[in-house]
Structure formats: C-alpha cells, structure tokens
VEXSE-438654 format. One line per field, with one value per residue: chain; x, y, z of N, C-alpha, C, O, CB in turn; residue in one letter. Coordinates in steps of 0.05 Angstrom, whole numbers. Atoms other than C-alpha are relative to their C-alpha. Glycine has a CB too. Layout:
BEGIN
chain = (A,...)
n.c1 = (X,...)
n.c2 = (Y,...)
n.c3 = (Z,...)
ca.c1 = (X,...)
ca.c2 = (Y,...)
ca.c3 = (Z,...)
c.c1 = (X,...)
c.c2 = (Y,...)
c.c3 = (Z,...)
o.c1 = (X,...)
o.c2 = (Y,...)
o.c3 = (Z,...)
cb.c1 = (X,...)
cb.c2 = (Y,...)
cb.c3 = (Z,...)
resn = (A,...)
//
This chain:
BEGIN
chain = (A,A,A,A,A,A,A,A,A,A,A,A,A,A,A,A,A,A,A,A,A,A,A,A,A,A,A,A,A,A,A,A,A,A,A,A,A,A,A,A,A,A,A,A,A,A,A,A,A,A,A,A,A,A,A,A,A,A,A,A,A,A,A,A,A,A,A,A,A,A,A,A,A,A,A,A,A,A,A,A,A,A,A,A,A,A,A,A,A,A,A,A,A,A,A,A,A,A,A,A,A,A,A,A,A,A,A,A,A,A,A,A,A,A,A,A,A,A,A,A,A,A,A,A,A,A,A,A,A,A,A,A,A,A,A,A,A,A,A,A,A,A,A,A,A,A,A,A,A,A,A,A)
n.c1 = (-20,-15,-13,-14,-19,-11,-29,-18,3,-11,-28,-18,-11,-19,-29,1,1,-20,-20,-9,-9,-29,-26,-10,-12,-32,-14,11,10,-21,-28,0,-7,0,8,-11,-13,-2,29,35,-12,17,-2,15,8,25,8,25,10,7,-26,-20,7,9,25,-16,21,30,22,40,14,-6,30,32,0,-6,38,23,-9,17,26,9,-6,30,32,2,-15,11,26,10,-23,-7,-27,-9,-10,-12,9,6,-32,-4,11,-14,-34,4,8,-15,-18,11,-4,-25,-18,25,-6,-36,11,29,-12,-24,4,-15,-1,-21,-10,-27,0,-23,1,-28,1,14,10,29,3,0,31,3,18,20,3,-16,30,19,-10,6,26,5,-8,6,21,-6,-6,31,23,-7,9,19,0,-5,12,24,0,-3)
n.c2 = (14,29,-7,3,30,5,-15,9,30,0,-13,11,25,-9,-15,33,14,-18,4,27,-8,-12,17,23,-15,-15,14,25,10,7,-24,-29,-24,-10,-26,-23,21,9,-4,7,14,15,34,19,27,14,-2,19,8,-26,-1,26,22,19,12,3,29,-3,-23,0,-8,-35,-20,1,-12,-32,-7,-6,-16,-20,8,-1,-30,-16,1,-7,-25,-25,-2,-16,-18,-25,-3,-23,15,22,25,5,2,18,21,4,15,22,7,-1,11,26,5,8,23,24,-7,11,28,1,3,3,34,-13,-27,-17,-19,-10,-4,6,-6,13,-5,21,23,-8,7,-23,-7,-27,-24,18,13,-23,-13,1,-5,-29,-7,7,-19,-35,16,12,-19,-17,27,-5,-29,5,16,-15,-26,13,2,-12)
n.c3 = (-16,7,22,-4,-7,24,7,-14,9,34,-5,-21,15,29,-7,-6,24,8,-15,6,28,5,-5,22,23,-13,-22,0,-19,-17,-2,-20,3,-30,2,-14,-4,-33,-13,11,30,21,9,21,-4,5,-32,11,-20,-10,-12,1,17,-11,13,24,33,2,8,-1,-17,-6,13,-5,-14,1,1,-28,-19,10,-11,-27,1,6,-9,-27,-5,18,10,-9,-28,8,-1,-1,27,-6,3,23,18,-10,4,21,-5,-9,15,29,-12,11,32,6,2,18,32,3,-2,33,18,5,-21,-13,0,3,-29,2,-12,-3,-18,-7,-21,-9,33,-5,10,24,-8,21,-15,-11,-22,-27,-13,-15,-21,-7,-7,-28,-25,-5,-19,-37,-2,6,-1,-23,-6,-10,-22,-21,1,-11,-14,-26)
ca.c1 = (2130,2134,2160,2209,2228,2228,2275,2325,2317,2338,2395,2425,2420,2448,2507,2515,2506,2555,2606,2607,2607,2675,2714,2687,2714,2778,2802,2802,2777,2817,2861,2872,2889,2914,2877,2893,2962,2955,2883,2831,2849,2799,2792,2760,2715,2653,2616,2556,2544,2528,2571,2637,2611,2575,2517,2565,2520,2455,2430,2350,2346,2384,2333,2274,2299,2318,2232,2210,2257,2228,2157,2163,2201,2140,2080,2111,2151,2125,2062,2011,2069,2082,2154,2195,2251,2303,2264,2251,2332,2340,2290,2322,2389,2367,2315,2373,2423,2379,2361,2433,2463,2388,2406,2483,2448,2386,2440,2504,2483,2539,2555,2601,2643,2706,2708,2779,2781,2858,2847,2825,2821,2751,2713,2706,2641,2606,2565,2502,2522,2546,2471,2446,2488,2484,2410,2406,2447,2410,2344,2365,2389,2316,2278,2314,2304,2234,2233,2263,2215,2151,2176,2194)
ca.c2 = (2153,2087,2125,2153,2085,2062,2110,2101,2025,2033,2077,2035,1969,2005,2033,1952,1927,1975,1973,1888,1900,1937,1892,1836,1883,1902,1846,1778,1723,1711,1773,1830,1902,1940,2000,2029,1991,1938,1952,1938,1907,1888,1815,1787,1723,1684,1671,1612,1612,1667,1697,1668,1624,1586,1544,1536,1516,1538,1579,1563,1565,1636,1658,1634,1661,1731,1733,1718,1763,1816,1797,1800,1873,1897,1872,1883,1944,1984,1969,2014,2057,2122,2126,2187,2195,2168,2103,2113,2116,2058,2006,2023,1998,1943,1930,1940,1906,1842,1849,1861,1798,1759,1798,1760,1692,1693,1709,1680,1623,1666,1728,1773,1797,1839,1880,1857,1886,1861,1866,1800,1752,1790,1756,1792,1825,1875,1938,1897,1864,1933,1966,1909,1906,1986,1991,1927,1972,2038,1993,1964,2024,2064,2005,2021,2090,2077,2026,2070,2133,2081,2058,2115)
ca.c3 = (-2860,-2901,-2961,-2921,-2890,-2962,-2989,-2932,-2943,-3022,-3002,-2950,-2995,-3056,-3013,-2992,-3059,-3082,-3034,-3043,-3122,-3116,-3076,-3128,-3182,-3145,-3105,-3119,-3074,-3009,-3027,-2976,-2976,-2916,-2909,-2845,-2823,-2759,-2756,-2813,-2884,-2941,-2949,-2999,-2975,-2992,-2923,-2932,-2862,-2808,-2764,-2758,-2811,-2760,-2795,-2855,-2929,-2898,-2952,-2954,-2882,-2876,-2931,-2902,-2836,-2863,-2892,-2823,-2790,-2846,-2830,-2755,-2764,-2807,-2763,-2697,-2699,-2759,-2779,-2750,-2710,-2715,-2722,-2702,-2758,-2717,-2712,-2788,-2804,-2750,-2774,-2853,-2824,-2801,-2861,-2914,-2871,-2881,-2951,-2964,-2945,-2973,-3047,-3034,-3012,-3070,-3119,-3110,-3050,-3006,-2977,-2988,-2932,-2941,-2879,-2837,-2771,-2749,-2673,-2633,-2703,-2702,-2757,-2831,-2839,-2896,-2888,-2880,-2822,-2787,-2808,-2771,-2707,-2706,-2715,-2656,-2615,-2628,-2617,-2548,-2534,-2548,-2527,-2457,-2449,-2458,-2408,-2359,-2375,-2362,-2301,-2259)
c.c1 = (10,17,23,22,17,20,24,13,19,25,18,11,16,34,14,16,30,28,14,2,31,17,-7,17,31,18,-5,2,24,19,-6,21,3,-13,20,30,-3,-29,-17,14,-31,-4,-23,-12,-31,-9,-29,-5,-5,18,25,2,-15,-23,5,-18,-39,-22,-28,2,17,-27,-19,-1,0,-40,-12,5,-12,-22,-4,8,-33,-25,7,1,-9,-29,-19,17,10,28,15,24,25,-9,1,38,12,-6,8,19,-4,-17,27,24,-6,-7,30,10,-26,14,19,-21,-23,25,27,7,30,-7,21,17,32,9,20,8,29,8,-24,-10,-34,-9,-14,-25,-6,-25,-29,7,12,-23,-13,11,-2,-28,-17,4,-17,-32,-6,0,-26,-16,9,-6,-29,-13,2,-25,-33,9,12,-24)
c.c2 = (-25,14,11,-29,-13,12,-5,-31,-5,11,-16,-28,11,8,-26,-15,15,-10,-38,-2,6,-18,-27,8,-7,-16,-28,-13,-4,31,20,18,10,34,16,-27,-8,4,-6,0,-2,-23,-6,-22,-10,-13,-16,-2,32,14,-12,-22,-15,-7,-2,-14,-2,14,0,4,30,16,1,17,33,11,4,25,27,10,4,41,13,0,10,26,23,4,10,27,27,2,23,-4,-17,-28,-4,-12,-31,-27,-3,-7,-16,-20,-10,-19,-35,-9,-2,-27,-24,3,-34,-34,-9,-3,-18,-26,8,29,8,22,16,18,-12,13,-21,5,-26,-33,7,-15,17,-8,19,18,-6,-13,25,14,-24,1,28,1,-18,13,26,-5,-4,23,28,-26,6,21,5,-17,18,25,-19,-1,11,15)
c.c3 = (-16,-27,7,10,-30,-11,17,-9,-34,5,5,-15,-16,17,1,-17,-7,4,-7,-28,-9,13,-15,-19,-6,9,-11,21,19,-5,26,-10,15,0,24,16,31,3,-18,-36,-14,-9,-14,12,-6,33,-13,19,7,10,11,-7,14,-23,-29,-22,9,-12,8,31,12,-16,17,37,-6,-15,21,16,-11,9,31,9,-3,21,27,11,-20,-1,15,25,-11,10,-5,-24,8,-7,-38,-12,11,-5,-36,5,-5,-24,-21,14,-7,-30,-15,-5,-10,-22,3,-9,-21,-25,-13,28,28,13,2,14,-7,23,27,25,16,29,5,-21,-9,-38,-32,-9,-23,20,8,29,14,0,22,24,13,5,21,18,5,18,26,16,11,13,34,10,-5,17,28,3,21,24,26,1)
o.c1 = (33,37,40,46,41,42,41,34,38,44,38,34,40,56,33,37,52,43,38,23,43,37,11,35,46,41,-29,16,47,35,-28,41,-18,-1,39,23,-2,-36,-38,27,-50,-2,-46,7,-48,9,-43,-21,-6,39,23,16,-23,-30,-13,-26,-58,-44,-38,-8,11,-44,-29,-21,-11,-51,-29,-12,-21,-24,-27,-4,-49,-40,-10,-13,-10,-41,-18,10,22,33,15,25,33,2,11,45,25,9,6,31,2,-11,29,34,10,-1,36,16,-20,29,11,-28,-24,26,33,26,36,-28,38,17,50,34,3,33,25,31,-46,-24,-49,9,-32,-36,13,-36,-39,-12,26,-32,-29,-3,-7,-35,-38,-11,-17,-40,-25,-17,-25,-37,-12,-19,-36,-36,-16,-30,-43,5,18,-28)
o.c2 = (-33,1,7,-36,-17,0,-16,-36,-20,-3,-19,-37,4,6,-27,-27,5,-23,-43,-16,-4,-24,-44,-8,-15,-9,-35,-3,-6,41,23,13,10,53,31,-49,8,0,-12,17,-1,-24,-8,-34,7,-18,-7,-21,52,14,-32,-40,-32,10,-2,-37,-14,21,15,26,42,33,22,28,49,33,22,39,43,33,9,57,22,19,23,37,47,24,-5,39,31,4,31,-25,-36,-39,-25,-30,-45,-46,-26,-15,-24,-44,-32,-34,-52,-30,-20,-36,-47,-15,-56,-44,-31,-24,-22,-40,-11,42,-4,47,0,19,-22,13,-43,15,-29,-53,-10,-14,34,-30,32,15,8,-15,21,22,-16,18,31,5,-11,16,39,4,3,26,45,-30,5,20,26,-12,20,30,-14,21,-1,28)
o.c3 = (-14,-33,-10,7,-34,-11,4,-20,-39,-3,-10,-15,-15,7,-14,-14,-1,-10,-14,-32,-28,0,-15,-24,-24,10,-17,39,9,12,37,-23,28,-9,20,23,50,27,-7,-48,1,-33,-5,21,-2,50,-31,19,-8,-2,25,3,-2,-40,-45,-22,0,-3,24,34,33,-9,25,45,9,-11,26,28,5,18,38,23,13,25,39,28,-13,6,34,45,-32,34,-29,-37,-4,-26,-48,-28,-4,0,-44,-16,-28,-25,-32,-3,-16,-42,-31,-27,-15,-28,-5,-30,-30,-37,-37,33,42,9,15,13,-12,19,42,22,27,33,-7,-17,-19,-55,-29,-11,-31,41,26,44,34,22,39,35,36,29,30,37,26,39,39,34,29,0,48,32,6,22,44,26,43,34,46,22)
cb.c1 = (-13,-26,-14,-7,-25,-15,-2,-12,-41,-19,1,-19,-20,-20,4,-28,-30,-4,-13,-17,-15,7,6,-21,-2,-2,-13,7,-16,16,2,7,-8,35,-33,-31,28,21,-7,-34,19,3,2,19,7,6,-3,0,17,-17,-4,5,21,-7,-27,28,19,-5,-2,-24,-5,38,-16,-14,17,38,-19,2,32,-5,-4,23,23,-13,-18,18,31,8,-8,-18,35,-20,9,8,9,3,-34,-17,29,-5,-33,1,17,-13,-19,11,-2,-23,-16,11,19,-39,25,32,-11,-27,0,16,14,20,-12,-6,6,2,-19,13,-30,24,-4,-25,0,-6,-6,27,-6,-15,-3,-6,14,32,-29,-16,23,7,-15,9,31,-4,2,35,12,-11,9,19,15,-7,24,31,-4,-9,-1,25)
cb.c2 = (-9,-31,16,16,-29,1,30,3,-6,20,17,-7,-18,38,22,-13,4,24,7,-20,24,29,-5,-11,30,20,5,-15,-22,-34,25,-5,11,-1,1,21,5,19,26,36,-38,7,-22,-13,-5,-26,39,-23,-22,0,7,-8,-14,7,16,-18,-58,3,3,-39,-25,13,-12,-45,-11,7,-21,-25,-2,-5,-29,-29,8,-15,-32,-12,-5,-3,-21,-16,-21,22,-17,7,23,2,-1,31,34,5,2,15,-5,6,17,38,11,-2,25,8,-6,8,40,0,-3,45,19,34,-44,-1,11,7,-28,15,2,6,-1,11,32,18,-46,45,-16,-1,15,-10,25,-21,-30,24,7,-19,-7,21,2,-18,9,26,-19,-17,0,9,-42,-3,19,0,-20,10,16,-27,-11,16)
cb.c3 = (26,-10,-17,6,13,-15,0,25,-5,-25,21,32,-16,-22,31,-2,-22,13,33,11,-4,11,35,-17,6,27,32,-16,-7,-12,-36,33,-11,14,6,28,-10,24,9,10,2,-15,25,-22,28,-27,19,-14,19,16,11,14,-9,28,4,5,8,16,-27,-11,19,-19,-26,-2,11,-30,-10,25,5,-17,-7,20,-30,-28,1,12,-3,-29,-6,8,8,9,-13,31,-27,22,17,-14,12,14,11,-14,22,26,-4,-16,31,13,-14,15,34,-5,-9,45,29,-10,1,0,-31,-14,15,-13,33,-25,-6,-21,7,-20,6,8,12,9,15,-25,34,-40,-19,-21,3,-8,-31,-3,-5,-24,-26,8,-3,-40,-3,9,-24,-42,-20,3,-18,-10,-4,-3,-45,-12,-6,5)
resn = (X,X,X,X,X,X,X,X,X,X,X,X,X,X,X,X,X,X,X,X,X,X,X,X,X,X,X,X,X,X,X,X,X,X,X,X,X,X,X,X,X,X,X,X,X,X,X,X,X,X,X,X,X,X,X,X,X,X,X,X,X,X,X,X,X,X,X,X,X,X,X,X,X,X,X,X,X,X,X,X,X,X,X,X,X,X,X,X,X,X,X,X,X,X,X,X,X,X,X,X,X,X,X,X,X,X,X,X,X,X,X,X,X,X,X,X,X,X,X,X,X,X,X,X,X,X,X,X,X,X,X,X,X,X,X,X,X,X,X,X,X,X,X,X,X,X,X,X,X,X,X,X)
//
C-alpha cells in the first residue's frame, strides 16, 4: 500500500513540477496566453502568499505549515490504515498537491501559479492546488458516505 501511495505521490509531483517548469520556459512572468477563448488563459505569476495571495511574504510559516499538515495526513489518516486504492490515489493528490507548492516555496520562496480561470476574477492557481481541492472534495465526500453508512 505505501509503495503504491508512494509511486502515485512521485507521479503527481513530477506532473506539477513539470507542468510549472514549462510555463517558466514558455511564458514570461505576468504574460498570458488564451487557451480556450473567454474562459481560461495561462498567466504567468509568482504567488508568496496562499490563496488569493492572502498571507502575502509568509514563506517559513507556509513551510512549516505544509510539514504539519504532512505529519497530521501520515499519522491520522494513513498510518496503520488499510487504504482501499481509491483512498490510495486520493491521499497522493493531496500528498503531491502539498509537496508541490513546498518544492516552489523551499526553492524559489514563491509559488508558481499559471492556471487563469476568466469567469468571476477567480484567482490563478496550478495543478497542486487543484490535487488538493480535488482530493478535499473526494475526502469530504468519502468521509460522508461513511458517516451516513454508520449511522443508519
């Protein structure tokens, strides 16, 4: 089980890493690219805070948050748990989703958002922040449906 988690985990960062690699390559900072028109562009941006930048210039305490949030994953949710492989593909989202945007913040004291969603001013996001939002939702989601099973 953990070697699958692991592998998933490596995957999911590398696709991450990757993906934010090419639009350094490709794009310079601030630039955009319209992919699909009226709806979702490529923007280039450096992001030192969290979502919607909030907590703007807080690297060390994003790090030291994204260890605990590691640390509380592992002991609570994995560690001695026999995890079906859903759970296994769910908790690598969410793992690589966090290491992702740590790598950014360890290396480069940012993160690297290009992701452009042109509906609502919605705030520009990379594939790390969509494994973790997906694998909260699939979570909540499963975390409910066993809720419900217990208590009828």
């Amino acid at each position: 089980m953990y070697k699958k988690l692991f592998i998933y985990t490596i995957i999911f960062t590398f696709i991450d890493q990757v993906s934010k690699g090419l639009i350094n390559i490709y794009l310079n900072l601030n630039q955009s690219v319209e992919i699909i028109p009226n709806f979702l562009s490529f923007t280039y941006v450096h992001n030192t805070g969290a979502a919607f930048s909030i907590f703007e210039g807080a690297k060390c305490f994003f790090i030291i948050i994204a260890f605990i949030a590691l640390n509380i994953i592992y002991l609570f949710f994995i560690k001695d748990k026999k995890l079906k492989n859903s759970e296994i593909v769910i908790y690598a989202l969410l793992i690589s989703g966090i290491i992702g945007n740590l790598i950014d913040r360890i290396l480069f004291g940012y993160v690297i958002d290009f992701i452009d969603v042109n509906i609502f001013n919605f705030a520009i996001f990379n594939l790390a922040d969509s494994f973790i939002v997906v694998a909260v939702i699939l979570l909540l989601i499963m975390m409910g449906g066993k809720n419900a099973r217990t208590n009828s």
